[in-house]
MDTraj code that builds the backbone (N, CA, C; nanometers):
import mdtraj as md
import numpy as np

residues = "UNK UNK UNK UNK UNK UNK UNK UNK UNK UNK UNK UNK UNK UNK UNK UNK UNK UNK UNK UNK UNK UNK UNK UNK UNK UNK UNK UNK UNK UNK UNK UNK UNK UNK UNK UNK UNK UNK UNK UNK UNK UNK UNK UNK UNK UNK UNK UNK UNK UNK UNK UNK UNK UNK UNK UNK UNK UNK UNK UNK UNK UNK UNK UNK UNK UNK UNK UNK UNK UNK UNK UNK UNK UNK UNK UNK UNK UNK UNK UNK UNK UNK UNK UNK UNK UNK UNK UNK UNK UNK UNK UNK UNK UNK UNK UNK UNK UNK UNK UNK UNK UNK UNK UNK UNK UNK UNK UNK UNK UNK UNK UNK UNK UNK UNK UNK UNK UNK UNK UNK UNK UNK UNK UNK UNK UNK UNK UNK UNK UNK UNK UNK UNK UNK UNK UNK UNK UNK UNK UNK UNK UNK".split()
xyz = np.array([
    [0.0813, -0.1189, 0.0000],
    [0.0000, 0.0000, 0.0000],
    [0.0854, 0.1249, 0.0000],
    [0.1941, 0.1334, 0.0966],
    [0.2968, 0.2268, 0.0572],
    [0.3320, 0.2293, -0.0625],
    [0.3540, 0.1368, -0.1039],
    [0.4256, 0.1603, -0.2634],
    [0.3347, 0.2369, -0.3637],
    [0.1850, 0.2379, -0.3184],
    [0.1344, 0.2579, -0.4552],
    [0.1125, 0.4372, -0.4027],
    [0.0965, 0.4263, -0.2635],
    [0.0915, 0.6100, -0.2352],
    [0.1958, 0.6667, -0.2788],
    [0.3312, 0.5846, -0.2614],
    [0.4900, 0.6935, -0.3347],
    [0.4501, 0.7125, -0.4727],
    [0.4096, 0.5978, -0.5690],
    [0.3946, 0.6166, -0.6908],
    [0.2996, 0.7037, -0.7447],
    [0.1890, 0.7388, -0.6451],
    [0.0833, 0.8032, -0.7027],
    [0.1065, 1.0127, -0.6630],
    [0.2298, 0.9706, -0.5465],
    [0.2560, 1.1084, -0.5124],
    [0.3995, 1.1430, -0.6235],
    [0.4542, 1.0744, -0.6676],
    [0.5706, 1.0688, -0.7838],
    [0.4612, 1.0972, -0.9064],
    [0.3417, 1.0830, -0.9193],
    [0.3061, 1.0931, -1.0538],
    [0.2284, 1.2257, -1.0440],
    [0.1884, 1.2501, -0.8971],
    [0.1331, 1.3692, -0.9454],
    [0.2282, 1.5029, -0.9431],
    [0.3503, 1.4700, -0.9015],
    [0.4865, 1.5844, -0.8914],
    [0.5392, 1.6006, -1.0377],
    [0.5403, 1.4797, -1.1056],
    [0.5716, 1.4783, -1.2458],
    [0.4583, 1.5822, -1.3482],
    [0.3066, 1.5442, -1.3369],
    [0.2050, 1.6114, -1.3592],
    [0.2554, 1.7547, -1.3587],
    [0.2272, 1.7692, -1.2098],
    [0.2943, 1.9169, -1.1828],
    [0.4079, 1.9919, -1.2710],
    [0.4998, 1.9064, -1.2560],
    [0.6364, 1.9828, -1.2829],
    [0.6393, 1.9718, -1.4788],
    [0.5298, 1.9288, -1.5699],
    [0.5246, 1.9308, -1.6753],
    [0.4062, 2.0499, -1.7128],
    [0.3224, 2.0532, -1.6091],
    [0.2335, 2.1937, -1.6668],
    [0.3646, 2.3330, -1.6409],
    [0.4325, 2.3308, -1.5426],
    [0.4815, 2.4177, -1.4871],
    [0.6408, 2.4121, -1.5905],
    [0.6408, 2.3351, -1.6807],
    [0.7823, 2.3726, -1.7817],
    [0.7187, 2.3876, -1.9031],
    [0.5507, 2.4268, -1.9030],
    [0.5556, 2.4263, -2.0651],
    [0.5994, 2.5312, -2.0985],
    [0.5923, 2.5270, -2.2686],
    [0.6311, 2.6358, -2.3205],
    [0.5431, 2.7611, -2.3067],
    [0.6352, 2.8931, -2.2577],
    [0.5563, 3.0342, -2.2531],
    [0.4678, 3.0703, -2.3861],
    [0.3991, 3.1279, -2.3437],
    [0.2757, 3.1719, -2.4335],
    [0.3541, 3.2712, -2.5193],
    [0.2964, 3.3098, -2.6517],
    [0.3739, 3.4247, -2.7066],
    [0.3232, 3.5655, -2.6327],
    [0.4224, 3.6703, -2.6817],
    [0.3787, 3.8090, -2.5882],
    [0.2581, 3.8637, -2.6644],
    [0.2112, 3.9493, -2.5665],
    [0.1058, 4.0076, -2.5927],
    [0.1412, 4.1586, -2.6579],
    [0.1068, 4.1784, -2.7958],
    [0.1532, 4.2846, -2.8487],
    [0.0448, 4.4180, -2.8750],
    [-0.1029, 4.4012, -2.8471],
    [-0.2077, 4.4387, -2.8742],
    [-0.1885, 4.6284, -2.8009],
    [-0.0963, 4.6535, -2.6980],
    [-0.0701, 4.7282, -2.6446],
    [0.0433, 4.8512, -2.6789],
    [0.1474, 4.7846, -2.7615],
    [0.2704, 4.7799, -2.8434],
    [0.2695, 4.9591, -2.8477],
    [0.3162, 5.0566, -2.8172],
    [0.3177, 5.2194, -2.8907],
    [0.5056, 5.1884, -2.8954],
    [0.4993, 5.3453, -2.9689],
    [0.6581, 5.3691, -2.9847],
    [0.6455, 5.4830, -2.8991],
    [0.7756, 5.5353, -2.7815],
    [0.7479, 5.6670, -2.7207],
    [0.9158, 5.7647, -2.7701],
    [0.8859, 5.8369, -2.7699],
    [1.0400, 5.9091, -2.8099],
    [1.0650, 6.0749, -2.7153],
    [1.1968, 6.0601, -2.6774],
    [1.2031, 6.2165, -2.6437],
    [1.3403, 6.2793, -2.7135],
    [1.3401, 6.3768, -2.7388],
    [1.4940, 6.4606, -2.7767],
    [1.5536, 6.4900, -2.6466],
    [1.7103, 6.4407, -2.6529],
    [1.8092, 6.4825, -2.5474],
    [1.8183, 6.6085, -2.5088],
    [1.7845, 6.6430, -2.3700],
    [1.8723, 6.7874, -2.3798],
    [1.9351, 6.7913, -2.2289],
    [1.9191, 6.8839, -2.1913],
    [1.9956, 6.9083, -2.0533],
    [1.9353, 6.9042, -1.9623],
    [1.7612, 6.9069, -2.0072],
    [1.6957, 6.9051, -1.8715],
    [1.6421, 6.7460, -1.8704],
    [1.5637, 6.7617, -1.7680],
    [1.4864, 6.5984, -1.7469],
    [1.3948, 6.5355, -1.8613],
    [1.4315, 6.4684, -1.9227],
    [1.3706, 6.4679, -2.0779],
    [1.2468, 6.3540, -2.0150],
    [1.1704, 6.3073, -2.0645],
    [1.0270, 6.2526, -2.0649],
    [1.0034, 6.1832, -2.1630],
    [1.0126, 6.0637, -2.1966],
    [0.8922, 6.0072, -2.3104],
    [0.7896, 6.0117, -2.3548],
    [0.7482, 6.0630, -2.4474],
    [0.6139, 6.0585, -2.4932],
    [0.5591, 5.9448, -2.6117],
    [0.4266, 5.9147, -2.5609],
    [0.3933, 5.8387, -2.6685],
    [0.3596, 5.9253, -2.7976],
    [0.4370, 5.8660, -2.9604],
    [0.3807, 5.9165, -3.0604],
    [0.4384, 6.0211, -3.1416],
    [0.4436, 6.1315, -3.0671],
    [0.5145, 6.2630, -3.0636],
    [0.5896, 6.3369, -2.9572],
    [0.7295, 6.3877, -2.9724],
    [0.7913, 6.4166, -2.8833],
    [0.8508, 6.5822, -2.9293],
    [0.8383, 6.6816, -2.8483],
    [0.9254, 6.7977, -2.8255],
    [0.9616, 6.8827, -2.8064],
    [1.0500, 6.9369, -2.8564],
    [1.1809, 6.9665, -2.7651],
    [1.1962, 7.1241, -2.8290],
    [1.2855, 7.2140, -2.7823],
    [1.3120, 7.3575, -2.8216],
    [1.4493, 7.3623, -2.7578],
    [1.5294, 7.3928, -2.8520],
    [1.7070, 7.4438, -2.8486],
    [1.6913, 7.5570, -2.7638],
    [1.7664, 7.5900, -2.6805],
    [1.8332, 7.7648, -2.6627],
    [1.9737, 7.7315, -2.5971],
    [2.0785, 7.8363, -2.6244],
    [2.2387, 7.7873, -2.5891],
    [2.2174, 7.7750, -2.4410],
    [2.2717, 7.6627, -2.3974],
    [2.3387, 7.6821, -2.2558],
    [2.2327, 7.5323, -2.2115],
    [2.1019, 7.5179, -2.3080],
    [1.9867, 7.4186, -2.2401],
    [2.0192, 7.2772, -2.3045],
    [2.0835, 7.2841, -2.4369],
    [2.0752, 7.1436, -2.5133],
    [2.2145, 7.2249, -2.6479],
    [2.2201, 7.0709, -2.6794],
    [2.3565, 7.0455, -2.7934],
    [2.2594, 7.0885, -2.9266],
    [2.3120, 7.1202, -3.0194],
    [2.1934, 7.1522, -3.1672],
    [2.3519, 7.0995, -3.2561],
    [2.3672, 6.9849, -3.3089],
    [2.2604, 6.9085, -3.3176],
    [2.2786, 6.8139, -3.2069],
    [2.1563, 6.7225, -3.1362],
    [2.1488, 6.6396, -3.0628],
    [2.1210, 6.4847, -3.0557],
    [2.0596, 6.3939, -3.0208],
    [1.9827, 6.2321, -3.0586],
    [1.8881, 6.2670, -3.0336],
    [1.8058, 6.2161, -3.0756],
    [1.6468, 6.1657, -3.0193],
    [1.6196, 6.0146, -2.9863],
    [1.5220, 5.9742, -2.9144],
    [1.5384, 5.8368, -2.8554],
    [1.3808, 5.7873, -2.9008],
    [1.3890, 5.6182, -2.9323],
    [1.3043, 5.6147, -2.9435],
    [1.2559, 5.4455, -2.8860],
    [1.1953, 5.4156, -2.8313],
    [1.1776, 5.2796, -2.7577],
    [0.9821, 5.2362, -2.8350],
    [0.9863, 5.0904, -2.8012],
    [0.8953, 5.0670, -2.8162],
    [0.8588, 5.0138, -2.6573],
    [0.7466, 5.0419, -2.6367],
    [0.6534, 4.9972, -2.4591],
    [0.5497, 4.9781, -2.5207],
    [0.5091, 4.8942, -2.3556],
    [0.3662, 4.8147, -2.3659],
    [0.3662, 4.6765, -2.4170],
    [0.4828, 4.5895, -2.4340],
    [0.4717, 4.5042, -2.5328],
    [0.4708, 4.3863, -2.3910],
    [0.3689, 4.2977, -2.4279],
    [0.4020, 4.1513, -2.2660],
    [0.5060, 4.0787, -2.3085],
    [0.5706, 4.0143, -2.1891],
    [0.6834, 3.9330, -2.2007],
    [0.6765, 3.8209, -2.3058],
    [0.7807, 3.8113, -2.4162],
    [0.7769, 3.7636, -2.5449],
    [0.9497, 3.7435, -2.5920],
    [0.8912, 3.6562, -2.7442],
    [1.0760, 3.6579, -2.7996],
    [1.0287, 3.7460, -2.9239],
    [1.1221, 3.9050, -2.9949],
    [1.0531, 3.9837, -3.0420],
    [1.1859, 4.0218, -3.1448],
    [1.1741, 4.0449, -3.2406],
    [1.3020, 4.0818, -3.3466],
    [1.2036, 4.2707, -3.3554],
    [1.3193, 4.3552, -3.3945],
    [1.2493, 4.4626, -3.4311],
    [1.3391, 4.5162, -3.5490],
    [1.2616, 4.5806, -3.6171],
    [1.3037, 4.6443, -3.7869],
    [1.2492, 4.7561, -3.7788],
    [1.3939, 4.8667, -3.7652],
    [1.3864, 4.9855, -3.7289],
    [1.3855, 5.0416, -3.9080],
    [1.3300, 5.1926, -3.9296],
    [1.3041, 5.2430, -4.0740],
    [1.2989, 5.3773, -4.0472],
    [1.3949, 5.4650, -4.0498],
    [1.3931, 5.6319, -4.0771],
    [1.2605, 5.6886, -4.1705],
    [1.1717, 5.6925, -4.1312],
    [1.0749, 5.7228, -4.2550],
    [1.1017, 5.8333, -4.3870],
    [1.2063, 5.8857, -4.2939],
    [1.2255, 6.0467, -4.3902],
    [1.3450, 6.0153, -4.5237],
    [1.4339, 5.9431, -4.4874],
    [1.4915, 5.8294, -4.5570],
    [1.4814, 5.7427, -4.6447],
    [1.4172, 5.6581, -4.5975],
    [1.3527, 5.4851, -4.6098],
    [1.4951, 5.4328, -4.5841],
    [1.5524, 5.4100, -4.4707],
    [1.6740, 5.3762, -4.4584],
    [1.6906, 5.3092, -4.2995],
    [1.7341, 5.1936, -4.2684],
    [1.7264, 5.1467, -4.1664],
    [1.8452, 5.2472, -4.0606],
    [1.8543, 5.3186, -3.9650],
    [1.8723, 5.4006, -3.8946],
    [2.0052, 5.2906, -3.8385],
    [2.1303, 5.3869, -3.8340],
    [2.2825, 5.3118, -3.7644],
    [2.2669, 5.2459, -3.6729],
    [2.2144, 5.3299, -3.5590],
    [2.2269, 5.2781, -3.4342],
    [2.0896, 5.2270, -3.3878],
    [2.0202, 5.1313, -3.4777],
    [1.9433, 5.0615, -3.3786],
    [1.9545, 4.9042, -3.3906],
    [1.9730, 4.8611, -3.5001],
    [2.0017, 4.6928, -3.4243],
    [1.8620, 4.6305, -3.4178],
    [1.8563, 4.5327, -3.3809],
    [1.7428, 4.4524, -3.3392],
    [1.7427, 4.4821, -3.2094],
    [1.7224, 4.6129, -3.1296],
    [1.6771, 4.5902, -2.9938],
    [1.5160, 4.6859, -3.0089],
    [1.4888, 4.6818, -2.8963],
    [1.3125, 4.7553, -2.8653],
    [1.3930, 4.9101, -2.8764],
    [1.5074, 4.9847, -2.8622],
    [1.5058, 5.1014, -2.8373],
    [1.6206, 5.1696, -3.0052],
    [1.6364, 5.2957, -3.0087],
    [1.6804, 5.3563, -3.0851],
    [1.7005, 5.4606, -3.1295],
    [1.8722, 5.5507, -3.1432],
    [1.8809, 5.6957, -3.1324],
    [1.9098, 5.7384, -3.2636],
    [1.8906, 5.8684, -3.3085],
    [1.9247, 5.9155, -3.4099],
    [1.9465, 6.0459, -3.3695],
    [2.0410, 6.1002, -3.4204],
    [2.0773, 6.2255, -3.4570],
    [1.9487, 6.2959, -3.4945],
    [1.9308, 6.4028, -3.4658],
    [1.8398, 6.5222, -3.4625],
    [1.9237, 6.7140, -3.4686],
    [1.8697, 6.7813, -3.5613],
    [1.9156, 6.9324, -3.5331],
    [1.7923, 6.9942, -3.5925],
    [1.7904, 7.1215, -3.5319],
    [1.6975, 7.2051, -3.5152],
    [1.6233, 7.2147, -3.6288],
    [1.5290, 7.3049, -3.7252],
    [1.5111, 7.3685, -3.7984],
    [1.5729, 7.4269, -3.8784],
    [1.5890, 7.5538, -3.8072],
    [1.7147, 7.6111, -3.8712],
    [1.8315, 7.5513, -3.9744],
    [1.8310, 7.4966, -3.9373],
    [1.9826, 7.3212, -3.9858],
    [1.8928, 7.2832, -4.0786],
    [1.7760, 7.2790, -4.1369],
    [1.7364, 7.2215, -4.2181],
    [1.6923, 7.0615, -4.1790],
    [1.5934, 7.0741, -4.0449],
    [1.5732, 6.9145, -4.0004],
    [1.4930, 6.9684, -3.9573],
    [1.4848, 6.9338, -3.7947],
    [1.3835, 6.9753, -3.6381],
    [1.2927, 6.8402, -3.6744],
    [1.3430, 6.7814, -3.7572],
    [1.2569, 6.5869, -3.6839],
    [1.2944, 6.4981, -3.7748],
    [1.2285, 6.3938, -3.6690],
    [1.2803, 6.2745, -3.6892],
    [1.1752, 6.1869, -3.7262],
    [1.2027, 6.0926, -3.8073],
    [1.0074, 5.9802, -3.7798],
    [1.1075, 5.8709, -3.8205],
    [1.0699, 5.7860, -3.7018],
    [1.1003, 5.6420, -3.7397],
    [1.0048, 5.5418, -3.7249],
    [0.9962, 5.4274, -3.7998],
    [0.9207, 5.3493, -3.7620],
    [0.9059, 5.2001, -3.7573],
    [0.9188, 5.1257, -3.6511],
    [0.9603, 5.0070, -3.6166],
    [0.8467, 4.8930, -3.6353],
    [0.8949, 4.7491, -3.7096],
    [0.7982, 4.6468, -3.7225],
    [0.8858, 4.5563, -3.5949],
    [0.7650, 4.5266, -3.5022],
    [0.7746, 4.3874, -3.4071],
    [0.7347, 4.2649, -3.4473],
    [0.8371, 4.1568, -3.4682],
    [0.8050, 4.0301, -3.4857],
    [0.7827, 3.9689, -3.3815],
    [0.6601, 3.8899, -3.3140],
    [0.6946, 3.8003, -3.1858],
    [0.7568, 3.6574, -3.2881],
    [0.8454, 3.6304, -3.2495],
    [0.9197, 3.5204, -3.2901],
    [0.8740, 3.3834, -3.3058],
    [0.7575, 3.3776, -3.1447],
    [0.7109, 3.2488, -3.1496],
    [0.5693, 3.2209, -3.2414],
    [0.5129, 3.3653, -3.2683],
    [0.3441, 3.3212, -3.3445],
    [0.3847, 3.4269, -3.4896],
    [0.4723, 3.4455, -3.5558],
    [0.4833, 3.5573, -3.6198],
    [0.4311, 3.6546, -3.6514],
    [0.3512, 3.7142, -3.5501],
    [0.2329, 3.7965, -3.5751],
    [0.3415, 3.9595, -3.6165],
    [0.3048, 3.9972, -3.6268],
    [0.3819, 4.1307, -3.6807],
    [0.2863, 4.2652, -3.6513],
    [0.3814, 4.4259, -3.5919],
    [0.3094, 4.5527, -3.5361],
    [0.3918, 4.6156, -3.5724],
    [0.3574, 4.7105, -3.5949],
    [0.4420, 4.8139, -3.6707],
    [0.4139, 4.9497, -3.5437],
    [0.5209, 5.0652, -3.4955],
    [0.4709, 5.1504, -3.4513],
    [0.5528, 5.2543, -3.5588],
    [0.4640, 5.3785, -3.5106],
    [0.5849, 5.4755, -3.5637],
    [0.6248, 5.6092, -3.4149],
    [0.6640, 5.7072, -3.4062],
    [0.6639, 5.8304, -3.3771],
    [0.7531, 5.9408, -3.4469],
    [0.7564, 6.0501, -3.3846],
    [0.7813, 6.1628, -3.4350],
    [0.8714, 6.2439, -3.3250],
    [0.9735, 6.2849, -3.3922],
    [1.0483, 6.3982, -3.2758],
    [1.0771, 6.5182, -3.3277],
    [1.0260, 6.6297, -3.2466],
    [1.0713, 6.8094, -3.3307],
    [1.1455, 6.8807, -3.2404],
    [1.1855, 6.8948, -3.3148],
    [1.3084, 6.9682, -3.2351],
    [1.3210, 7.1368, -3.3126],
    [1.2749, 7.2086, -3.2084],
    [1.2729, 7.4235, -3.3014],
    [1.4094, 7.4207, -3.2175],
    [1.3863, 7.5734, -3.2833],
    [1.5193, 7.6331, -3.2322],
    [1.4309, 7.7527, -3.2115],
    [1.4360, 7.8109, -3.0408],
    [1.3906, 7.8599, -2.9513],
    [1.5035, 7.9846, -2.9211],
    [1.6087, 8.0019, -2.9960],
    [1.6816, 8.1259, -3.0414],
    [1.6972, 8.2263, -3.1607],
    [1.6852, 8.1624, -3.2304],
    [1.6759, 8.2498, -3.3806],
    [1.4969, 8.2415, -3.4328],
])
top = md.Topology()
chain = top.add_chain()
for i, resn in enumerate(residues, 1):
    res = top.add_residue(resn, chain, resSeq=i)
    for name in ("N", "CA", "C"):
        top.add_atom(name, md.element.get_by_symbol(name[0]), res)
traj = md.Trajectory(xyz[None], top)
């Protein structure tokens, strides 16, 4: 009679320990925005969508980066394909990660923004999201 209680408490630990290694669900992307802010000297902020910013000497660099991340996305395996819109050119410094900077200068300079826009692959269901945003950057001296 012992024997069959070890075996039946061995089978339900096995049970257990096979719901508890399955494979994770894919992430939940339904939430997915892009947020971006321009660097400057003060406490910069993310915004979802659209981000910005105003030059004056002594407050920020002209020209500067702008940043751009994707949030909201649930825990997942996720490739991302970053795209300069103003371009059509995949942007230096972003890589396959969720975040990404670009160079930004004022107006004046013949710029004051940025638009990039990133496709999320979840890896495990290939579902695919695209975000975009926007960064402006004036010049708040001339």
């Amino acid at each position: 009679m012992r024997t069959n209680k070890m075996w039946a408490v061995g089978a339900l630990i096995s049970a257990l320990a096979a719901v508890h290694s399955a494979p994770a669900l894919a992430g939940d992307m339904s939430n997915a925005v892009m947020t971006c802010y321009v660097d400057t000297f003060a406490v910069d902020v993310p915004e979802a969508f659209t981000c910005f910013s105003t030059w004056k000497p002594g407050k920020a660099t002209n020209p500067t980066n702008a940043y751009f991340q994707v949030v909201g996305l649930g825990q997942g395996n996720y490739s991302y394909a970053w795209l300069d819109v103003e371009t059509n050119t995949a942007p230096a410094n972003c890589g396959n990660q969720s975040t990404c900077r670009t160079s930004i200068a004022t107006e004046t300079r013949n710029d004051g923004e940025a638009t990039l826009r990133v496709t999320v692959t979840d890896l495990d269901t290939g579902e695919s999201k695209s975000a975009q945003a926007t960064a402006f950057y004036n010049d708040g001296y001339n």
